[in-house]
C-alpha positions in Angstrom: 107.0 -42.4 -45.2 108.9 -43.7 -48.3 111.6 -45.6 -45.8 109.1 -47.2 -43.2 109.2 -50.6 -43.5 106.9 -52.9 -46.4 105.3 -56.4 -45.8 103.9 -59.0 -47.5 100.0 -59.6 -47.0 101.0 -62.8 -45.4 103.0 -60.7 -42.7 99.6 -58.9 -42.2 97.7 -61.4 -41.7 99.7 -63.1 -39.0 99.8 -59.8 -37.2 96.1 -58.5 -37.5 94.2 -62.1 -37.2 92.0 -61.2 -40.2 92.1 -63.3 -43.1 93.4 -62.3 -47.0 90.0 -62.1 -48.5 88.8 -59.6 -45.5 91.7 -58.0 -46.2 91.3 -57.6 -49.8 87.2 -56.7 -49.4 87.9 -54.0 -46.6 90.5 -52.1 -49.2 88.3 -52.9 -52.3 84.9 -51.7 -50.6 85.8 -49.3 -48.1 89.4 -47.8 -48.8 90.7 -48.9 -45.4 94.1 -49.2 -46.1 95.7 -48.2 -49.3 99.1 -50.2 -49.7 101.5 -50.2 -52.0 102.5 -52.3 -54.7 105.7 -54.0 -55.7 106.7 -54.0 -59.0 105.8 -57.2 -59.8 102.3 -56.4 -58.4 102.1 -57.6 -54.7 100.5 -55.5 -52.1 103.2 -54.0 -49.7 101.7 -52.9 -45.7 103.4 -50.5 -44.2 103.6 -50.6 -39.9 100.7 -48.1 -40.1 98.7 -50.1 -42.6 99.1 -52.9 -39.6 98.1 -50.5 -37.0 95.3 -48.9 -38.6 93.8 -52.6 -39.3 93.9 -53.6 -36.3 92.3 -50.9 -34.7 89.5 -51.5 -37.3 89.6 -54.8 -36.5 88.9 -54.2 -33.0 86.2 -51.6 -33.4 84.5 -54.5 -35.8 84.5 -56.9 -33.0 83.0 -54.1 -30.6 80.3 -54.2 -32.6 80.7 -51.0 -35.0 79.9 -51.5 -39.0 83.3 -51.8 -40.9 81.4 -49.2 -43.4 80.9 -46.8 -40.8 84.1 -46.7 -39.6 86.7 -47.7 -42.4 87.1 -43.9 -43.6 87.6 -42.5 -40.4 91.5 -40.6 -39.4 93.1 -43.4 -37.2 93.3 -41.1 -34.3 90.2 -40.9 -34.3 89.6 -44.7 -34.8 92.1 -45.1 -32.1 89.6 -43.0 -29.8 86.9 -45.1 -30.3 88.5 -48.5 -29.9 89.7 -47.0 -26.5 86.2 -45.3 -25.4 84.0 -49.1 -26.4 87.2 -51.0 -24.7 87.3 -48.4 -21.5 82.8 -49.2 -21.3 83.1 -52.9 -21.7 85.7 -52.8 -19.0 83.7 -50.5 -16.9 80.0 -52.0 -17.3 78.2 -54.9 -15.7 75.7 -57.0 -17.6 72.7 -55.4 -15.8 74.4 -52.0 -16.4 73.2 -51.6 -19.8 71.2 -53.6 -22.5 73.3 -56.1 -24.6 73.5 -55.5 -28.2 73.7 -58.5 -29.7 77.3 -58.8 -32.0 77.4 -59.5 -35.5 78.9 -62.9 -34.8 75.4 -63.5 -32.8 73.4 -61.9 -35.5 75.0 -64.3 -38.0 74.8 -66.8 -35.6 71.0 -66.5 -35.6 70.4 -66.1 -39.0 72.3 -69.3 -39.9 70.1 -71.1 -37.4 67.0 -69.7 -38.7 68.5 -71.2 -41.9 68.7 -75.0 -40.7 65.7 -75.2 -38.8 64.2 -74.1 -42.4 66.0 -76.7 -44.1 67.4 -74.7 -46.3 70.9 -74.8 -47.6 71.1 -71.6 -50.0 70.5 -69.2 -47.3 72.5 -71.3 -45.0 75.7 -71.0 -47.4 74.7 -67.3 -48.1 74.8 -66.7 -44.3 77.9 -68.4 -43.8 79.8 -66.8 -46.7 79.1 -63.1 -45.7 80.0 -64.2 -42.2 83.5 -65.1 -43.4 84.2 -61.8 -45.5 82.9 -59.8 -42.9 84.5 -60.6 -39.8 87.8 -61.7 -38.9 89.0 -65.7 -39.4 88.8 -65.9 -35.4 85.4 -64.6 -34.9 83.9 -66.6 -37.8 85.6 -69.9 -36.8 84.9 -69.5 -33.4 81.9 -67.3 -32.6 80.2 -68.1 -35.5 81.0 -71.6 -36.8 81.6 -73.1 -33.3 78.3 -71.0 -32.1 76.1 -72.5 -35.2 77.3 -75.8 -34.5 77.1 -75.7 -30.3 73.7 -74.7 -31.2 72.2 -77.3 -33.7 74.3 -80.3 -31.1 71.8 -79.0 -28.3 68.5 -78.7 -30.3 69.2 -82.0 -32.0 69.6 -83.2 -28.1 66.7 -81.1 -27.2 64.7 -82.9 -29.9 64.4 -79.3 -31.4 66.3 -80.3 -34.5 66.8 -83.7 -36.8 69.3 -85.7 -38.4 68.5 -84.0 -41.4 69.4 -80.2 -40.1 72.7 -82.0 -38.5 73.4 -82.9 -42.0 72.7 -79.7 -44.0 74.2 -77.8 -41.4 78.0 -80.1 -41.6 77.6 -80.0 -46.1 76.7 -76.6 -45.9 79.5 -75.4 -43.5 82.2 -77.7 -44.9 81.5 -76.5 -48.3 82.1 -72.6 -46.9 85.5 -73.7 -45.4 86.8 -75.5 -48.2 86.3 -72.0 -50.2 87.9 -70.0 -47.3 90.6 -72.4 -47.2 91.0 -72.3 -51.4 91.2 -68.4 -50.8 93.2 -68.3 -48.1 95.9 -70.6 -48.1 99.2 -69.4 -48.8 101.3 -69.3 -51.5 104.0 -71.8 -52.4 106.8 -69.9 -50.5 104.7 -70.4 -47.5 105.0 -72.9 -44.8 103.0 -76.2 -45.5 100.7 -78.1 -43.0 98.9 -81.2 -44.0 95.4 -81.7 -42.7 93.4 -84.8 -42.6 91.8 -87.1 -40.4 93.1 -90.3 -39.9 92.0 -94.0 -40.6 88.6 -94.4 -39.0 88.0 -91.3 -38.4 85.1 -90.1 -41.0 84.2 -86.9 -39.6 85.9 -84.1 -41.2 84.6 -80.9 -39.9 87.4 -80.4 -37.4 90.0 -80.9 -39.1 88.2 -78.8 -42.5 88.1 -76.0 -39.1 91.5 -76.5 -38.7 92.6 -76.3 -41.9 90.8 -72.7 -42.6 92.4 -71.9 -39.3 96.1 -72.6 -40.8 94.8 -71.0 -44.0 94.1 -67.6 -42.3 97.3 -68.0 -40.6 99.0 -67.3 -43.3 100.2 -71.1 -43.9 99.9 -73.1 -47.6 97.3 -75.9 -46.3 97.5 -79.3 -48.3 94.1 -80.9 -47.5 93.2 -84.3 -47.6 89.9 -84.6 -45.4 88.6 -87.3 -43.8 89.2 -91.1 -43.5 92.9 -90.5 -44.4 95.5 -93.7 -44.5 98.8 -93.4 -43.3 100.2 -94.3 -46.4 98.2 -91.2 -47.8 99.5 -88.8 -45.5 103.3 -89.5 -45.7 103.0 -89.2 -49.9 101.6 -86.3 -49.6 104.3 -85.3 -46.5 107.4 -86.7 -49.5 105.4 -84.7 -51.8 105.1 -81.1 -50.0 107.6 -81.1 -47.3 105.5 -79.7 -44.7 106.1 -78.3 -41.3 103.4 -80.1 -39.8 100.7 -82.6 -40.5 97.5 -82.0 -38.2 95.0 -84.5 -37.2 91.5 -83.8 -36.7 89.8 -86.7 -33.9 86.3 -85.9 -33.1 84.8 -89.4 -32.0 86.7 -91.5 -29.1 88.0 -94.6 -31.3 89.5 -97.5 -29.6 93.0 -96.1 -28.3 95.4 -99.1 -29.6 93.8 -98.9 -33.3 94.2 -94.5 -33.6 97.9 -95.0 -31.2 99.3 -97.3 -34.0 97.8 -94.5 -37.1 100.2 -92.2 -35.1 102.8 -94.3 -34.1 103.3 -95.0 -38.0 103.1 -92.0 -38.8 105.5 -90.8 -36.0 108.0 -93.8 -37.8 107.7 -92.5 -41.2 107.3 -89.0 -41.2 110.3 -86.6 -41.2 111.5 -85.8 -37.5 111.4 -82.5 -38.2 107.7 -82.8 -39.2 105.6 -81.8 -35.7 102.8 -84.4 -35.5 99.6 -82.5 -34.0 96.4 -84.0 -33.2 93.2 -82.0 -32.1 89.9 -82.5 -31.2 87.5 -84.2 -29.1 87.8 -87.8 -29.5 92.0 -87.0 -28.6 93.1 -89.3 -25.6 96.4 -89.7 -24.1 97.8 -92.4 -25.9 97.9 -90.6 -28.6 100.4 -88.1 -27.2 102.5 -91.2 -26.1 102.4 -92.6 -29.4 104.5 -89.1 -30.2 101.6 -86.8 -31.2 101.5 -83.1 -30.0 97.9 -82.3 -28.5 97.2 -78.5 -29.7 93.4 -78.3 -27.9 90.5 -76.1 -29.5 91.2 -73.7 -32.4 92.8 -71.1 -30.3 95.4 -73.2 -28.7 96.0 -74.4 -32.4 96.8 -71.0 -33.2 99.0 -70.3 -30.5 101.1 -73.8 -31.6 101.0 -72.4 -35.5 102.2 -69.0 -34.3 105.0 -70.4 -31.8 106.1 -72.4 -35.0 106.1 -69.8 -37.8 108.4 -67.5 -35.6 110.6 -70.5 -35.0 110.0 -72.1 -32.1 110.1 -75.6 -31.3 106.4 -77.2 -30.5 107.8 -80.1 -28.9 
């Protein structure tokens, strides 16, 4: 109806989980949605748009082809999404054989990838992956999954150094295009995203940032091995709402606590200091960081903040 209310894509991504360039792909390839345009050109949603995508969104994730389903009436996509939700509820892993997802088909056709050594197929995998689902099934079921995977044949003795490797270029190079796609535009909020001194492992926080990117939020990046003297320029410079630190390796507490006790000093206070990841202890959170916890519970903290909220 011509007085139902408009948003921004931005708006719609917050509120369906899937990312712009999904988005953009179901509408140019399958004629999912067909918004509106504003006259200087923007896309405009409607509250149907929203609702129709994410019942599409859900019938993706029960396993149905986005081409099969895209052009369907949305009461009758509705009917669907409530008959697979009503079976998965109702049946018991014996009950009937498991299909596998497209996540897990992805999943396995990455890893066929790496233990071939080879990269093209590895990035081709990866990039259809990202278009094709939403950003929280690639991040976690498919890029966690992959990785999860290649960490327990390398201990296995199953897989080398050398797949480890391919595997981290290949996947960081796929998430630094997501997040170049993604990330919002200037009127959006800002997060910087690094790790800090010391800490030279930069797929976490490169997760993170496509995270923030899909979110909706304008990501500044600065990737790994990042001084503090780095990360408060580029704080004066963008004005963000938060800067978010990636620790995957345990580091010596005092060394890391006085990164983010400097950083708690020089930084804005009303600049939320978040640190993530494995290697996160609990003098970090002393030193005045906020721990966020896997990508999900990062969400969950960039959501509580873009409607307002305090994270402290």
């Amino acid at each position: 109806m011509a007085d139902e209310k408009q948003h921004p894509i931005q708006v719609v991504v917050r509120r369906t989980g899937l990312t712009a360039d999904v988005l953009r792909a179901w509408e140019r390839r399958y004629a999912a949605v067909e918004p509106r345009r504003s006259r200087g050109g923007r896309r405009l949603y409607s509250d149907t748009d929203i609702e129709r995508l994410r019942l599409l969104k859900r019938a993706a994730a029960a396993g149905r082809s986005i081409g099969q389903i895209a052009s369907l009436p949305t009461d009758r996509l509705a009917a669907i999404v409530r008959e697979d939700e009503a079976q998965d509820a109702g049946d018991t892993p014996s009950a009937r054989p498991r299909v596998p997802s497209a996540a897990a088909r992805y999943v396995e056709q990455a890893l066929a990838a790496v233990a071939d050594l080879d990269p093209a197929r590895l990035r081709v995998v990866l990039s259809r992956a990202a278009v094709a689902l939403t950003a929280d099934e690639f991040l976690e079921r498919v890029m966690v999954g992959v990785l999860e995977r290649i960490g327990a044949g390398w201990h296995a003795g199953e897989l080398g150094i050398a797949h480890e490797h391919l595997a981290s270029a290949v996947a960081n190079h796929v998430l630094g295009t997501t997040v170049a796609s993604a990330s919002g535009r200037d009127a959006a909020p800002a997060i910087v995203v690094a790790t800090p001194s010391g800490e030279r492992h930069e797929l976490g926080a490169m997760m993170a940032a496509a995270a923030a990117a899909a979110a909706g939020w304008r990501v500044v990046y600065l990737g790994a091995n990042a001084p503090a003297d780095s990360i408060v320029t580029a704080a004066d410079r963008h004005a963000p709402r938060v800067v978010a630190l990636s620790v995957i390796y345990p580091q010596p507490d005092a060394e890391i606590a006085r990164e983010v006790e400097l950083l708690r000093e020089r930084l804005p206070k009303d600049v939320t200091l978040a640190v993530g990841g494995s290697g996160v202890t609990p003098a970090l959170e002393r030193a005045g960081a906020v721990r966020v916890g896997d990508l999900s519970g990062f969400r969950a903290f960039l959501d509580k903040l873009a409607d307002g909220s305090s994270a402290r």
